[in-house]
C-alpha positions as CSV (number, residue, x, y, z in Angstrom):
1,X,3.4,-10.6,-5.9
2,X,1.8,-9.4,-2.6
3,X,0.6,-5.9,-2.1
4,X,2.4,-2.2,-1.9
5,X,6.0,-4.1,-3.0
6,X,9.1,-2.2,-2.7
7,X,12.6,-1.9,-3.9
8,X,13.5,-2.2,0.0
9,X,11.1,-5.0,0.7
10,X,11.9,-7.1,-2.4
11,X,15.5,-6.6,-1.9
12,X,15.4,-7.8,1.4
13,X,13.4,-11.0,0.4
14,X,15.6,-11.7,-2.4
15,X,18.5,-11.2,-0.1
16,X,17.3,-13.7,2.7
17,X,16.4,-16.1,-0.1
18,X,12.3,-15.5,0.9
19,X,11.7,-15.4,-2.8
20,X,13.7,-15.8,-6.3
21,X,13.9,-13.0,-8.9
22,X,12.2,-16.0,-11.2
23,X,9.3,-16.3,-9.2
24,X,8.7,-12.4,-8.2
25,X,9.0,-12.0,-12.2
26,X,6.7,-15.1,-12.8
27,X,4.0,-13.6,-9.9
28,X,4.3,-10.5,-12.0
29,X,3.5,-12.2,-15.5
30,X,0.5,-14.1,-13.7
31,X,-0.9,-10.7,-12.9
32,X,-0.2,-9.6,-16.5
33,X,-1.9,-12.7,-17.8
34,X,-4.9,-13.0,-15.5
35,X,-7.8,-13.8,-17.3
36,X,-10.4,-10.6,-16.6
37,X,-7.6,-8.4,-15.2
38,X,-6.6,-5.3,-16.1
39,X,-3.3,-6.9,-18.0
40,X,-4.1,-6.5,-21.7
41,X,-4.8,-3.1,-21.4
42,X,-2.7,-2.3,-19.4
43,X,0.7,-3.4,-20.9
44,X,0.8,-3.3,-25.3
45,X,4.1,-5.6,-25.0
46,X,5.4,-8.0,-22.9
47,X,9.3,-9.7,-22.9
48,X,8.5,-12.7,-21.0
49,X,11.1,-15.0,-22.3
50,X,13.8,-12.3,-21.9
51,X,12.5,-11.1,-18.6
52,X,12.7,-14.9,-17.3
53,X,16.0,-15.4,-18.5
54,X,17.3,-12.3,-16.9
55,X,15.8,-13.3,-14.1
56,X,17.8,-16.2,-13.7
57,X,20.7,-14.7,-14.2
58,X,20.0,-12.6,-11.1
59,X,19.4,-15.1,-9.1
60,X,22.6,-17.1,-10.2
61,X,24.5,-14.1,-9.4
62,X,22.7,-13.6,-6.2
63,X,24.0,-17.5,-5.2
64,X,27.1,-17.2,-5.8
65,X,27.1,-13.7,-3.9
66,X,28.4,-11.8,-6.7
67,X,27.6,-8.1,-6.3
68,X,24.6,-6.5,-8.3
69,X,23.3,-3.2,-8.8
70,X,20.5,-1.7,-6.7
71,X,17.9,-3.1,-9.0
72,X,19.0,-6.6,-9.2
73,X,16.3,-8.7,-10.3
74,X,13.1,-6.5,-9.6
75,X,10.5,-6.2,-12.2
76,X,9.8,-3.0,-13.4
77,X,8.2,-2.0,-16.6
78,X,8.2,0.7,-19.3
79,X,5.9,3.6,-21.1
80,X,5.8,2.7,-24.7
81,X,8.2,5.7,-25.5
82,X,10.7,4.1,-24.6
83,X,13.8,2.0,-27.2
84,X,14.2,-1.6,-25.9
85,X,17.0,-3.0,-28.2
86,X,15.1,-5.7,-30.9
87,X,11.3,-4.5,-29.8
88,X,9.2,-1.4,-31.6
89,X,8.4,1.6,-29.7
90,X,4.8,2.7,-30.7
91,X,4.0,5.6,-28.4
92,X,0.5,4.1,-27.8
93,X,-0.2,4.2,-31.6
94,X,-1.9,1.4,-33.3
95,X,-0.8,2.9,-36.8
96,X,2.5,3.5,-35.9
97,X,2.8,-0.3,-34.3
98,X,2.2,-1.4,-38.5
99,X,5.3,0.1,-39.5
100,X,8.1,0.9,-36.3
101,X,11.2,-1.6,-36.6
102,X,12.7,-2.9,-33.8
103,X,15.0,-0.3,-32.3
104,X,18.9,-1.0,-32.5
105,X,19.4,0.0,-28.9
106,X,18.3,0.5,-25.7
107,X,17.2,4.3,-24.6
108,X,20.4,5.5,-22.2
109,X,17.7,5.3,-18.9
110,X,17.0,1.3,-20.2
111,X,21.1,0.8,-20.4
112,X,21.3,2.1,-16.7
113,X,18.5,0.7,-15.3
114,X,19.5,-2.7,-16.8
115,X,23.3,-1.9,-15.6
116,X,21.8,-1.5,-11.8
117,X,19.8,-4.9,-12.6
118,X,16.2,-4.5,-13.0
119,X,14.3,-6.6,-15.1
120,X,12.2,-5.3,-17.6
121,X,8.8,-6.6,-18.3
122,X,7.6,-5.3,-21.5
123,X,6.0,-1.5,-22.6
124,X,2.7,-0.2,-20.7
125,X,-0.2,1.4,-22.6
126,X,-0.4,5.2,-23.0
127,X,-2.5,7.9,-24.6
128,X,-1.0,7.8,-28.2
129,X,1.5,10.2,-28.7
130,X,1.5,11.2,-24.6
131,X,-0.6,13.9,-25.6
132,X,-3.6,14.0,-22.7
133,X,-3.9,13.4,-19.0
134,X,-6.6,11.2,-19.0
135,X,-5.2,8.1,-19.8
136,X,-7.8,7.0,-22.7
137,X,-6.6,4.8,-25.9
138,X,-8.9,3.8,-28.2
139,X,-6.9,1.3,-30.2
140,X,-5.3,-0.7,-26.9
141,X,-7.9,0.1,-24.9
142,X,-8.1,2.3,-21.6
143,X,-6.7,0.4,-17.9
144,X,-9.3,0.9,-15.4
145,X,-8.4,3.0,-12.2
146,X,-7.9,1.0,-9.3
147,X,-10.9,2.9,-7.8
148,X,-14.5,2.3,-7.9
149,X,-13.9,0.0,-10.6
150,X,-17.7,-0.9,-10.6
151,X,-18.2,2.8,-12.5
152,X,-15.5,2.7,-14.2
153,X,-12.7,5.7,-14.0
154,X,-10.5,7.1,-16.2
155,X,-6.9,5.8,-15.0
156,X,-4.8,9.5,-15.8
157,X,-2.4,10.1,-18.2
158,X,-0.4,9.8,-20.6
159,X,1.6,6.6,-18.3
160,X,-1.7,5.1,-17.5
161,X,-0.5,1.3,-18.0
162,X,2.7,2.8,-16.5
163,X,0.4,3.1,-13.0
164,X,-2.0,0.4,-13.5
165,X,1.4,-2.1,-13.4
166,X,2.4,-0.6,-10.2
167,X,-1.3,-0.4,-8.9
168,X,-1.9,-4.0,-9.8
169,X,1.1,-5.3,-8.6
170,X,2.5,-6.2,-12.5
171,X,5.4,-4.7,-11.4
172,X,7.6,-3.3,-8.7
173,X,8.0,0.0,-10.5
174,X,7.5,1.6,-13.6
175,X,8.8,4.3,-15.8
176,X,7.0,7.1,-17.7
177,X,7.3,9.9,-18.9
178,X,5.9,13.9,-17.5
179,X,5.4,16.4,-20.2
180,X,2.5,18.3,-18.4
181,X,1.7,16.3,-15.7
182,X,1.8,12.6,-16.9
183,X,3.7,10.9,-14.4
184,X,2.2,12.9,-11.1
185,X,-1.8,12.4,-12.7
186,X,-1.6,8.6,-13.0
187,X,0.3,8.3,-9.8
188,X,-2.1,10.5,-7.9
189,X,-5.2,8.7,-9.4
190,X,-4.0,5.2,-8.5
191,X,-2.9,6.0,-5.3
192,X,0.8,5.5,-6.2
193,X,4.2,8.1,-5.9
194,X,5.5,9.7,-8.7
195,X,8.6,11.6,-9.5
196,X,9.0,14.4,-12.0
197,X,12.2,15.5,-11.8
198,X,13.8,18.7,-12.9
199,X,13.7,19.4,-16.7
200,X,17.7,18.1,-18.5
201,X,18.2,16.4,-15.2
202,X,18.4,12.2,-17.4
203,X,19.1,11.4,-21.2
204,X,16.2,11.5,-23.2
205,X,17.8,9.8,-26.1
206,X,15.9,7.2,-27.1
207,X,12.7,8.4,-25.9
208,X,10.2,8.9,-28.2
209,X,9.1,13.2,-28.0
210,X,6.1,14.8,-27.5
211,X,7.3,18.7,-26.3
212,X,11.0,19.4,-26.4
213,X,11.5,21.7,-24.1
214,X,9.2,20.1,-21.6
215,X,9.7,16.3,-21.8
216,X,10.9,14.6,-18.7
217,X,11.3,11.1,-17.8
218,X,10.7,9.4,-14.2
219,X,9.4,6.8,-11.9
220,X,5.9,5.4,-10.6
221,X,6.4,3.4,-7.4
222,X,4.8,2.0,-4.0
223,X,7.5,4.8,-1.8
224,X,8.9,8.1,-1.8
225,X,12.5,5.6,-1.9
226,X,11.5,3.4,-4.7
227,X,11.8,6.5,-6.5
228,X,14.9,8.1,-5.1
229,X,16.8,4.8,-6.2
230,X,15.3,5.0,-9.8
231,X,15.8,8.2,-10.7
232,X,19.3,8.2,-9.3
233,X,19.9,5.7,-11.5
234,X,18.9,7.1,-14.3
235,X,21.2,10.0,-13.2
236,X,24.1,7.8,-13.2
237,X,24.5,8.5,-9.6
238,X,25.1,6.7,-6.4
239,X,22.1,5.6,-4.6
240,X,21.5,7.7,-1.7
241,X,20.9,6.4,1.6
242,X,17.6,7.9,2.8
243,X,17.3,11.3,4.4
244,X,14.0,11.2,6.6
245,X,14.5,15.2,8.2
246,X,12.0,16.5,11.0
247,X,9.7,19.0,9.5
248,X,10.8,21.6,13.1
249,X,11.0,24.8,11.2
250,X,10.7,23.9,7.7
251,X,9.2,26.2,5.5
252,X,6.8,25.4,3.2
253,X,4.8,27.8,0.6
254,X,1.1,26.7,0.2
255,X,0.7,28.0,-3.8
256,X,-2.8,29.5,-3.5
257,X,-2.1,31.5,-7.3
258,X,-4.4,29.1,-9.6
259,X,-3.4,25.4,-8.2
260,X,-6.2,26.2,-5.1
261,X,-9.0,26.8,-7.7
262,X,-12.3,25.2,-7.9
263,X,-11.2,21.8,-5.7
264,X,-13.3,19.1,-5.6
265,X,-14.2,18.6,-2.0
266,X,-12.9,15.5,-1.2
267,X,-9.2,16.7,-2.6
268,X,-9.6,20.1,-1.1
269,X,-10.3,17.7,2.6
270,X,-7.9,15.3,2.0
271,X,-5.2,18.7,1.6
272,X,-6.5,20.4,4.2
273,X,-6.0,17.1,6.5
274,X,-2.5,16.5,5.0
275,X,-1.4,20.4,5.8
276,X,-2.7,20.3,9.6
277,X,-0.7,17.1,10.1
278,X,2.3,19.0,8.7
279,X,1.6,21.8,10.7
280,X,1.3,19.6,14.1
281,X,4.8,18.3,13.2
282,X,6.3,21.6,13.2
283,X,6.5,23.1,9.5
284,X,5.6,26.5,9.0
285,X,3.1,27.2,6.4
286,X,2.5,30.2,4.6
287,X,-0.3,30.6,1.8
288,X,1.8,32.5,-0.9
289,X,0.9,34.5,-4.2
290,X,2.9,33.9,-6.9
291,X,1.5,36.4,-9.9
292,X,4.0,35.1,-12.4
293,X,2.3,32.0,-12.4
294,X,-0.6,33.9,-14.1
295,X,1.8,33.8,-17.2
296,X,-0.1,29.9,-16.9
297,X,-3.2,31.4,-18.8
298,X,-1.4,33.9,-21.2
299,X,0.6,30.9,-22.8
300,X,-2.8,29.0,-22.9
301,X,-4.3,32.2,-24.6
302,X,-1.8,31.7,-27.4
303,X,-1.9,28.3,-27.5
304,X,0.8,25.8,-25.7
305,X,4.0,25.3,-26.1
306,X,3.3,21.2,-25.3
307,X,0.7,21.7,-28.6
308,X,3.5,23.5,-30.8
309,X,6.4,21.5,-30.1
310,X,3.8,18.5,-30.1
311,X,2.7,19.1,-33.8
312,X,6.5,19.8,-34.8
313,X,7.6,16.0,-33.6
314,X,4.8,14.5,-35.1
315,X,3.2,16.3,-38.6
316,X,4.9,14.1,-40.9
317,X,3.1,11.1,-38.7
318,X,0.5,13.2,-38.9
319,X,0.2,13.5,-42.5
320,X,0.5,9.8,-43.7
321,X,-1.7,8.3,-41.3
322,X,-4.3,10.7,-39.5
323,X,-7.1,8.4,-40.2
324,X,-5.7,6.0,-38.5
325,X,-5.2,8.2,-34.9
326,X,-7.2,8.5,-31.8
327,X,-9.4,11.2,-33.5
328,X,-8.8,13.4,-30.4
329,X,-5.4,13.5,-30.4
330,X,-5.3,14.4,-34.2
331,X,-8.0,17.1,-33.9
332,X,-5.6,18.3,-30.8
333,X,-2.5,18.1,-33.5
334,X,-3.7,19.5,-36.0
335,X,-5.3,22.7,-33.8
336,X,-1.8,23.1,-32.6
337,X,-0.3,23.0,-36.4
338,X,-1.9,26.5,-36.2
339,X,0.7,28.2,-33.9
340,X,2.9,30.7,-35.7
341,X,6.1,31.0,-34.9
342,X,5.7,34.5,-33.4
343,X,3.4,32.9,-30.8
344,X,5.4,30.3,-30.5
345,X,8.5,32.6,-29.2
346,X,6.1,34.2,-27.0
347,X,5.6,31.5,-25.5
348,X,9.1,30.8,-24.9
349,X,9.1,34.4,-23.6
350,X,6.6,34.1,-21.0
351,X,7.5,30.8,-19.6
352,X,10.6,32.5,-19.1
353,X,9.5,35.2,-17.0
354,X,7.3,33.1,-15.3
355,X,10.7,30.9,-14.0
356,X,12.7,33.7,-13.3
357,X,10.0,35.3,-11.4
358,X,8.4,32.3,-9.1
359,X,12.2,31.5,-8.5
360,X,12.5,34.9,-6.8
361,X,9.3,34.2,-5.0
362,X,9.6,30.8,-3.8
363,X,13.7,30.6,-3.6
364,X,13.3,30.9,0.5
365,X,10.6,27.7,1.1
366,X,11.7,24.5,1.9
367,X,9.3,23.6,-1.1
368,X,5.8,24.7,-2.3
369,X,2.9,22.3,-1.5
370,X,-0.5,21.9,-3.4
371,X,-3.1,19.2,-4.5
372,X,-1.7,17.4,-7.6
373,X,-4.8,16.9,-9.6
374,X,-7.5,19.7,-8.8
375,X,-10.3,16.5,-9.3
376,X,-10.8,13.0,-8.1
377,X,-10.5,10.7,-11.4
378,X,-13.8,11.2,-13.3
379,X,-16.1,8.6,-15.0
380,X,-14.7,7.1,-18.1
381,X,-18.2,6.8,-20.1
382,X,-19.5,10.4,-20.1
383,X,-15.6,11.6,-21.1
384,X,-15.6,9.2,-24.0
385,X,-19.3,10.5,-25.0
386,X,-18.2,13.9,-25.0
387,X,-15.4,16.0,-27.0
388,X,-16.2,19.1,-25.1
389,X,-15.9,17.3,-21.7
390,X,-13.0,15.7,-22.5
391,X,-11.6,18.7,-23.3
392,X,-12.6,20.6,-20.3
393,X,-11.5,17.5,-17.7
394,X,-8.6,17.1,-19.8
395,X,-7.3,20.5,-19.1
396,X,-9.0,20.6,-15.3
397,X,-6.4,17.1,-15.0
398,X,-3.2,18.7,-16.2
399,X,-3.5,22.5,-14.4
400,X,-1.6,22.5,-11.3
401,X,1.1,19.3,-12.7
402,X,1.2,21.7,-16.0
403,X,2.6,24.7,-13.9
404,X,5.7,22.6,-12.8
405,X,6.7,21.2,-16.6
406,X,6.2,25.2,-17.1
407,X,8.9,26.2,-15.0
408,X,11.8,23.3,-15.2
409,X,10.9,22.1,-11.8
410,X,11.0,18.8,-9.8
411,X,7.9,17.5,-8.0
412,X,6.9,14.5,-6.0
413,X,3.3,13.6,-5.9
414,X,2.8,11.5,-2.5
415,X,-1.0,9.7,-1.5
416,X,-2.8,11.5,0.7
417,X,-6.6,10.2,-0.3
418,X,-8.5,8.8,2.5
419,X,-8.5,4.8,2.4
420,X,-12.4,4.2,1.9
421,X,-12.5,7.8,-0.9
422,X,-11.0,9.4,-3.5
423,X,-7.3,9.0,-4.3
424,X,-5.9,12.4,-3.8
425,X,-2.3,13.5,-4.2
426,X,0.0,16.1,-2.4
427,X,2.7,17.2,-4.7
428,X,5.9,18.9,-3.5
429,X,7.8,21.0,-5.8
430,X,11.1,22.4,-5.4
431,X,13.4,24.7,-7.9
432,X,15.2,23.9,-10.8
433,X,18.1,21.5,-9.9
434,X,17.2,20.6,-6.2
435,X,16.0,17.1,-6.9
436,X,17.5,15.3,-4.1
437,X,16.4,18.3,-2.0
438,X,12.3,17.4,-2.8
439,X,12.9,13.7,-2.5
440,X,13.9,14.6,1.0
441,X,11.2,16.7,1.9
442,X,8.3,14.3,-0.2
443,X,10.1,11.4,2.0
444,X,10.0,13.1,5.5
445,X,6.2,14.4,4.9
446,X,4.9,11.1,3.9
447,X,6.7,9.6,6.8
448,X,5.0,12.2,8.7
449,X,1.6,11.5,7.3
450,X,1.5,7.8,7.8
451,X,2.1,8.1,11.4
């Protein structure tokens, strides 16, 4: 595997016969397998054998130029929360790895993405449970973010392995899963693109929950298109051909209502860069005030919907085997077991409001534009030293992704980081339903900002 692969690039090298889906999978298992790599922590389950054959079986295909779905013989790998037919699913938990069977089929996003032909490599490490943006896993250990590895930074969360395969070229392109932010944080930490797409938009059936009415499931990839093609397949929908749009009189909302709050400098620079750039291409930008996303804090205030809904999937887990947990993850369960229902509905209530009203205050942008993480990715030791830090970074990490699981929305995070600093992200968030809409803008943007 060589740097930054893509769906395009591999396709075209399988196509020309450059490289064989067997050795692209067999560069990506030497990656996994590397002695002092980031591999064991990174995936908690590999299907080497199973990956090899279907490998083959691409590349027979390929010979005898029998047509193949867009994914034919790429490598791609999966959160643990999601059923592969004969393996366990163990949502990053060692205790639940002692006693999960092997499921009896595959989740309906690993039927299609198999159907389209990708190759699946095994089940990347996670926060147990999905519940924190800071990547950390005591009982699999924590992948390393691809920066300033000599420190040592936390990789974000919950798909941390989910990047780190991406990041360390283990994979072409992964899947994970966004419940507050946990597709977007990883990706913007690692210097990746991430996809969140809008909540109900692909099957979550066989996908292991954390938060009901907020799960989502999307892709972590090397291009704005590598995730277009994923996530239309796990629609069930044709492949679009990309849409790169000049940015001439697009109109684009610059959220200032919490997501602009207490920026580190180098992601407040690296924005500030990205929207000038924009700007010089011909967008219009206009700082905008949204007060309904103030209903952010008064759902905090009585809790979180992620925290009830969280505690309702998993208390009878909870009950039989909390010694076993990442401590941190109980204590945040069992905090949560606390919501009353009446809160709970409030909650319900308020997030409501807040979507009808931001709809009615960003319906006429193009999309709304902020930094994706408010931070660049903090040092792993003094987080694992300290509950109350954790807790603070944790929630720092999650704010501005949070407001989009809040409100139903799709949002792209794209790199914007300068190459020798910080990774930063640049997240573009549309309404409810325009998926293909934000893919379009995310795609032009970038193309804008790598000029």
């Amino acid at each position: 595997m060589t740097a930054h692969w893509t769906i395009a690039t591999v396709r075209k090298a399988l196509d020309e016969g450059k490289i064989s889906s067997v050795e692209l999978v067999s560069a990506a298992f030497t990656e996994i397998e590397k002695e002092g790599g980031e591999g064991n922590r990174t995936f908690i389950r590999t299907f080497k054998n199973t990956a090899i054959t279907q490998a083959a079986a691409s590349d027979a295909l390929r010979k005898m130029n029998v047509p193949q779905g867009p994914l034919a013989g790429i490598p791609v790998s999966l959160k643990d929360l999601l059923n592969v037919a004969g393996e366990p699913t163990t949502a990053g938990s060692a205790e639940l790895a002692k006693i999960a069977q092997p499921a009896s089929a595959d989740a309906d996003i690993v039927a299609l993405l198999r159907a389209a032909g990708a190759v699946i490599l095994g089940h990347t490490n996670m926060t147990e449970f999905a519940y924190s943006g800071l990547g950390i896993n005591p009982h699999f250990g924590t992948p390393l973010n691809v920066w300033d590895r000599q420190i040592g930074r936390v990789p974000g969360g919950s798909s941390s392995g989910a990047a780190l395969s991406v990041a360390e070229n283990m994979a072409v392109a992964a899947i994970g899963s966004d419940t507050g932010g946990s597709i977007r944080i990883p990706s913007a930490f690692n210097r990746l693109y991430g996809f969140k797409p809008s909540f109900g938009r692909h099957s979550l059936k066989g996908v292991t929950p954390l938060a009901r009415s907020l799960d989502t499931v999307g892709p972590l990839a090397n291009s704005v298109e590598c995730c277009r093609i994923i996530d239309a397949v796990m629609a069930g929908h044709p492949v679009p051909e990309a849409n790169l749009r000049s940015l001439v009189g697009k109109r684009f909302g610059i959220l200032e209502t919490i997501a602009l709050d207490d920026l580190d400098v180098e992601v407040a620079g690296s924005f500030v860069r990205a929207l000038e750039t924009i700007a010089k291409a011909g967008a219009r930008l206009e700082r905008i005030k949204v007060d309904a996303i103030e209903r952010f804090w008064d759902i905090a205030k009585l809790g979180s919907i992620v925290g009830a809904e969280a505690f309702h999937a998993h208390r009878g887990f909870l009950q039989g085997h909390a010694n076993g947990m990442d401590p941190r993850v109980r204590q945040r369960l069992e905090v949560a077991g606390g919501i009353s229902s009446a809160d709970y509905l409030d909650m319900l209530d308020l997030q409501k409001d807040m979507q009808v009203r931001t709809h009615l205050a960003t319906r006429n942008y193009d999309a709304v534009l902020m930094p994706t993480v408010a931070i660049a990715p903090p040092e792993l030791k003094p987080i694992l030293a300290s509950d109350e830090l954790y807790g603070e970074t944790n929630l720092k990490i999650l704010r501005n992704t949070a407001i989009g699981n809040i409100l139903g929305r799709p949002a792209m995070t794209i790199p914007i980081g300068m190459p020798d600093g910080a990774p930063v992200g640049l997240m573009v968030m549309g309404e409810h339903g325009g998926d293909a809409v934000v893919l379009d803008h995310a795609e032009s943007i970038d193309y804008v900002l790598r000029q």
